[in-house]
KOLKEVEX-921992 format. One line per field, with one value per residue (C-alpha): residue number from 1; residue in three letters; z, x, y. Coordinates in steps of 0.05 Angstrom, whole numbers, plus 5000, padded with zeros to 4 digits. Example, Ala and Ser with C-alpha at 12.3 -4.5 7.8 and 13.67 -1.06 7.14 Angstrom:
<dotors>
i c(1,2)
aa c(ALA,SER)
w c(5156,5143)
u c(5246,5273)
v c(4910,4979)
</dotors>
This chain:
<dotors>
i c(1,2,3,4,5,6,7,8,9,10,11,12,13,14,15,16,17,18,19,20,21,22,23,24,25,26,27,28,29,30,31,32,33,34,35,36,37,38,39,40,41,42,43,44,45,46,47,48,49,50,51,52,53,54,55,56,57,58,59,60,61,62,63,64,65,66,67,68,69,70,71,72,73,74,75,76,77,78,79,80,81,82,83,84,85,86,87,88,89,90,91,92,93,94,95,96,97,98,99,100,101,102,103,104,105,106,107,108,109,110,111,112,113,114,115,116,117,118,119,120,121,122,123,124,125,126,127,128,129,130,131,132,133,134,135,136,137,138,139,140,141,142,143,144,145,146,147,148,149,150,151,152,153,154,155,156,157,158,159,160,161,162,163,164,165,166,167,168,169,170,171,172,173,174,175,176,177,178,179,180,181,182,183,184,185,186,187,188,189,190,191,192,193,194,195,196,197,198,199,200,201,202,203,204,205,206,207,208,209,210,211,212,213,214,215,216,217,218,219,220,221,222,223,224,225,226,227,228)
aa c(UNK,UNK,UNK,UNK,UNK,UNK,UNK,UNK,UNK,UNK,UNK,UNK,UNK,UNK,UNK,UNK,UNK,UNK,UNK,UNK,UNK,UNK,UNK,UNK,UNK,UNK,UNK,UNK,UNK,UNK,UNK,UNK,UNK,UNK,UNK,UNK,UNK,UNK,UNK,UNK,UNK,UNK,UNK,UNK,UNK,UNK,UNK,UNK,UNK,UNK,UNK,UNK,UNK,UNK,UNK,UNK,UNK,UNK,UNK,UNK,UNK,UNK,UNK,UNK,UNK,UNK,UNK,UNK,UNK,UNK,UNK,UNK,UNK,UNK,UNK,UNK,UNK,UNK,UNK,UNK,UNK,UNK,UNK,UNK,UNK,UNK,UNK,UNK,UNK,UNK,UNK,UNK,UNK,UNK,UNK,UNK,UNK,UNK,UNK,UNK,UNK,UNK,UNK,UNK,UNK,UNK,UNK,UNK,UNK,UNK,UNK,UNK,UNK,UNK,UNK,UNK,UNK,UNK,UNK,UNK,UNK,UNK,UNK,UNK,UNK,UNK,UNK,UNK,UNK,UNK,UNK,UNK,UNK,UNK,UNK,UNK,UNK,UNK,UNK,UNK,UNK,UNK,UNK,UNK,UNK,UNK,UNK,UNK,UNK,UNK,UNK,UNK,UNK,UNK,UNK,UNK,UNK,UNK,UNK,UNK,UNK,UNK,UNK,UNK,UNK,UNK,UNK,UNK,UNK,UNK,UNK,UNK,UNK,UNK,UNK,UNK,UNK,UNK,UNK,UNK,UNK,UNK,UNK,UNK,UNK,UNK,UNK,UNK,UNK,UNK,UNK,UNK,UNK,UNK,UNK,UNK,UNK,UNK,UNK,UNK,UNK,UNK,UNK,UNK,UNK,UNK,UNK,UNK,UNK,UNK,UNK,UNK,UNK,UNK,UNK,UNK,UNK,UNK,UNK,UNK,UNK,UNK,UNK,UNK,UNK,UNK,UNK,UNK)
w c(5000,4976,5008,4959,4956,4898,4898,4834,4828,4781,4841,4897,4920,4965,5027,5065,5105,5095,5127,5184,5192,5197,5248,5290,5290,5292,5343,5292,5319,5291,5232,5222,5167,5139,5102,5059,4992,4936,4900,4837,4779,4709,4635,4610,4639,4637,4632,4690,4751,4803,4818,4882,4901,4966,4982,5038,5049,4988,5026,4969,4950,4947,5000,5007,5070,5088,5047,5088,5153,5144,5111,5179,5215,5255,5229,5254,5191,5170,5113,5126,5084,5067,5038,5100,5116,5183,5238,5301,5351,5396,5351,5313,5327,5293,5242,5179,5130,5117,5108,5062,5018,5006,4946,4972,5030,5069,5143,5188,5250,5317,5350,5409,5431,5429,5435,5377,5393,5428,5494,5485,5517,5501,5451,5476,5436,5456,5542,5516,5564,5527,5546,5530,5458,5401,5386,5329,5364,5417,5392,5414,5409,5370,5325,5262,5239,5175,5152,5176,5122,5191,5214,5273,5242,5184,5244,5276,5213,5209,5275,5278,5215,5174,5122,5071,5094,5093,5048,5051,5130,5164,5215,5185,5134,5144,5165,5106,5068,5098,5116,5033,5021,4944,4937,4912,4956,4958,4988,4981,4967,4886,4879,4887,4810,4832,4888,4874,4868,4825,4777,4783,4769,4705,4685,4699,4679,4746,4752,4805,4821,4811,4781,4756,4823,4822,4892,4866,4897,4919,4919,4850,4825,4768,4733,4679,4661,4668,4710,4754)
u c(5000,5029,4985,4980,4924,4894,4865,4819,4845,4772,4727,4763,4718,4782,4728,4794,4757,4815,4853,4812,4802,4879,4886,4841,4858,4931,4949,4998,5013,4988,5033,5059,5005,5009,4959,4944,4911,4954,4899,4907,4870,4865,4831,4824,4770,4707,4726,4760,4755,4799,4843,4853,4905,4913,4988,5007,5068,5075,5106,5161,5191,5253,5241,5301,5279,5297,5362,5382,5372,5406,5462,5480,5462,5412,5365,5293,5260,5245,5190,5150,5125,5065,5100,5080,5144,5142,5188,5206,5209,5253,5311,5299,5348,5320,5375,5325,5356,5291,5257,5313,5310,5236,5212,5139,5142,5118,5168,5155,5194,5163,5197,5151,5080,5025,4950,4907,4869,4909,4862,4810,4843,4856,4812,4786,4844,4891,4868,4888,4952,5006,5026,4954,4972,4992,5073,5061,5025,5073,5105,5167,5198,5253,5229,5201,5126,5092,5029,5036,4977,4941,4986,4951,4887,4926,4962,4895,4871,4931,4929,4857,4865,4823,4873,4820,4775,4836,4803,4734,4725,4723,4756,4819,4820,4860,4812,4835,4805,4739,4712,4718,4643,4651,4697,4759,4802,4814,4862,4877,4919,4957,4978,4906,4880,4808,4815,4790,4861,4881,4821,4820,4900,4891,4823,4835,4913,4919,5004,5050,5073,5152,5167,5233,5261,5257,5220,5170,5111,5050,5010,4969,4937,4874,4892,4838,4789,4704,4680,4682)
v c(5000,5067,5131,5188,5248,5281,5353,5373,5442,5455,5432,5468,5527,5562,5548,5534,5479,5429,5485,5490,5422,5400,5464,5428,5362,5363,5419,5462,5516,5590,5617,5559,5522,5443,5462,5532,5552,5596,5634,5679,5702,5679,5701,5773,5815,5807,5734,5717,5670,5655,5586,5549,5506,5475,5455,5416,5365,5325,5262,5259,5187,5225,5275,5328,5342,5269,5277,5347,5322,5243,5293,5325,5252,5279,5227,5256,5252,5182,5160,5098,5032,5070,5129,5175,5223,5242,5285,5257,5316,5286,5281,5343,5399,5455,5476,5494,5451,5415,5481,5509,5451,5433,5463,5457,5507,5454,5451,5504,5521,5512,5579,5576,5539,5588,5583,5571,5622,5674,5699,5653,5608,5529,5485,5421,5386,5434,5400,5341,5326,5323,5256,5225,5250,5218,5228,5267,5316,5331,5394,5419,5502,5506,5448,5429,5412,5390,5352,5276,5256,5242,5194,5179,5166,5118,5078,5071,5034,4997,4973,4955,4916,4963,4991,4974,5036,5085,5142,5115,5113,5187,5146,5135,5182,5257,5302,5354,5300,5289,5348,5377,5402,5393,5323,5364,5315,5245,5197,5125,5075,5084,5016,4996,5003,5001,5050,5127,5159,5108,5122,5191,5193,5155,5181,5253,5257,5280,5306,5331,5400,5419,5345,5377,5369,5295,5290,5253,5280,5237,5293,5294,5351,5346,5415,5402,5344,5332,5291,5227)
</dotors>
């Protein structure tokens, strides 16, 4: 099972619920997104309309982050059998290299742990002791964050022996993923050929963003198509 996600650039609505969603659920702190929409303009007046693109961590097969950070032998970036690449806080050191490699914008620096919601005090997830949450949520200052594709929800499938509803279960599916009013999102499993991504990917053309770095993104992007 490979993970991958595909965004339909001509479906997104720029709502920024994915946005709002993956605040929520996965404690990042403010200013520092895993998830945020580019927007711009295209066509000649009258004609125009404008473009959305949600961008998040693109969970590279040949992540540079990775590359950076093995480089120096710190080691705290690691990617999994299921193509997830995640950060392990406790090893992390802070030096930026990730950040100053990734052509995505994805890494963002943890320079201190503030409120979600500065003077309203704490969300109910934000009670959660720290120790009752899952590792990928325990932040650290003077770290580095980025989207884990919901790695908590993913291992929860895997361990429960459910890695068949990954992308079809709210359960274990990212929460960027589920809570998308208009079905521009959609993750699963690529080396599935009957899964959705698979048949969206081949039906759609869907392609990657900055392939001429050679990351090899699993992020997929439908820039054009009908529909499915």
């Amino acid at each position: 099972m490979k993970l991958v996600r595909v965004i339909d650039t001509t479906k997104c609505i720029g709502c920024r619920a994915c946005v709002a969603a993956c605040m929520n659920e996965n404690f990042y702190v403010p200013g520092n997104p895993w998830n945020f929409v580019i927007e711009y303009e295209v066509g000649k007046f009258p004609n125009v309309r404008r473009v959305f693109v949600p961008m998040n961590c693109m969970h590279c097969e040949d992540p540079p982050c990775k590359r950076a950070c093995d480089a120096i032998g710190v080691g705290a970036i690691t990617k999994n059998e299921y193509g997830v690449v995640l950060i392990d806080y406790e090893k992390c050191i802070g030096c930026k290299y990730c950040i100053a490699v990734c052509p995505y914008g994805a890494p963002q620096y943890i320079k201190e742990i503030k409120n979600l919601f500065p003077g309203r005090g704490k969300t109910p997830y934000e009670n959660i002791p720290y120790e009752n949450r899952h590792w990928t949520h325990r932040k650290k200052e003077n770290t580095v964050e980025k989207c884990t594709f919901c790695w908590h929800r993913i291992e929860k499938a895997i361990e429960e022996g459910k890695t068949h509803l990954i992308g079809k279960d709210p359960e274990y599916t990212p929460a960027c993923d589920v809570v998308c009013p208009v079905r521009a999102r959609h993750f699963g499993d690529i080396n599935d050929p009957n899964s959705e991504v698979s048949k969206i990917i081949a039906k759609k053309k869907a392609t990657q963003l900055k392939k001429e770095y050679g990351t090899r993104p699993q992020v997929y992007y439908v820039l054009e198509g009908g529909d499915y």
